[in-house]
ROLORO-381645 format. One record per residue (C-alpha): residue in one letter; x, y negated, z negated. Coordinates in steps of 0.1 Angstrom, whole numbers, padded with zeros to 4 digits, always signed. Each point is the difference from the previous one (the first is absolute). Layout:
// residues N
AXYZ;...
***
This chain:
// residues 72
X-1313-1047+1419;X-0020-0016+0026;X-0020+0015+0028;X+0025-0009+0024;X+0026+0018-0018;X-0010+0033-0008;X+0003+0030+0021;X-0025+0016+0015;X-0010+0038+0004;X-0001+0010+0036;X-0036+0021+0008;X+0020+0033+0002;X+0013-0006-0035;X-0034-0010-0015;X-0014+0025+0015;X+0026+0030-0009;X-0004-0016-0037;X-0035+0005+0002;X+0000+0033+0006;X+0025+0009-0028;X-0028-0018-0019;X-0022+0022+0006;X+0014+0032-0003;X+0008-0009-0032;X-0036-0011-0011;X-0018+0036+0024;X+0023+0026-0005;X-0003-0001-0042;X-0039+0003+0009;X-0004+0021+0021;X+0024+0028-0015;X-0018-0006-0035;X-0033+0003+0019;X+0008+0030+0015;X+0021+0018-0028;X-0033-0009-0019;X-0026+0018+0021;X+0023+0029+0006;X+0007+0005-0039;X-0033-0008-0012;X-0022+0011+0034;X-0028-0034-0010;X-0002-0027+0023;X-0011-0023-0020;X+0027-0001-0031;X+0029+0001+0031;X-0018-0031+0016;X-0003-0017-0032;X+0044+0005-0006;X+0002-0009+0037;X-0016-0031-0007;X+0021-0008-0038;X+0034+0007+0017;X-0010-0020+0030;X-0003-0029-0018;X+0031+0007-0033;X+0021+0004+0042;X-0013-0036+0009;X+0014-0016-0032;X+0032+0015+0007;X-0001-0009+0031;X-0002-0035-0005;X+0035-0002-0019;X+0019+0025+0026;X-0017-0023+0029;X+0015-0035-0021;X+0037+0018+0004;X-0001+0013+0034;X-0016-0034+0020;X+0021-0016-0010;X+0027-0009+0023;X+0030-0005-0013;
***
């Protein structure tokens, strides 16, 4: 398809998208971060989890984000 013929996303639909988005890359992280410190009271290890499910949330992110721009 050409640039002339796809459809485009309005702002208000980018921008609800893009919050899904992050929820779903935050939420994961955060939670494991503060589980973390709570269970194991060190900063440190609870920062370092934070950090490794932060990023394992971003891969998955990528492949949820290719399904749900799209407009069909």
């Amino acid at each position: 398809m050409s640039d002339n013929e796809e459809s485009k996303l309005s702002i208000r639909e980018i921008a609800l998208r893009g919050t899904i988005i992050a929820v779903i890359i935050t939420v994961p992280s955060i939670m494991s971060f503060v589980i973390t410190w709570k269970i194991l009271d060190n900063l440190l290890y609870a920062a370092i989890l934070g950090v490794i499910i932060h990023f394992i949330a971003m891969g998955f992110s990528l492949k949820i984000s290719k399904k749900i721009l799209v407009k069909k």
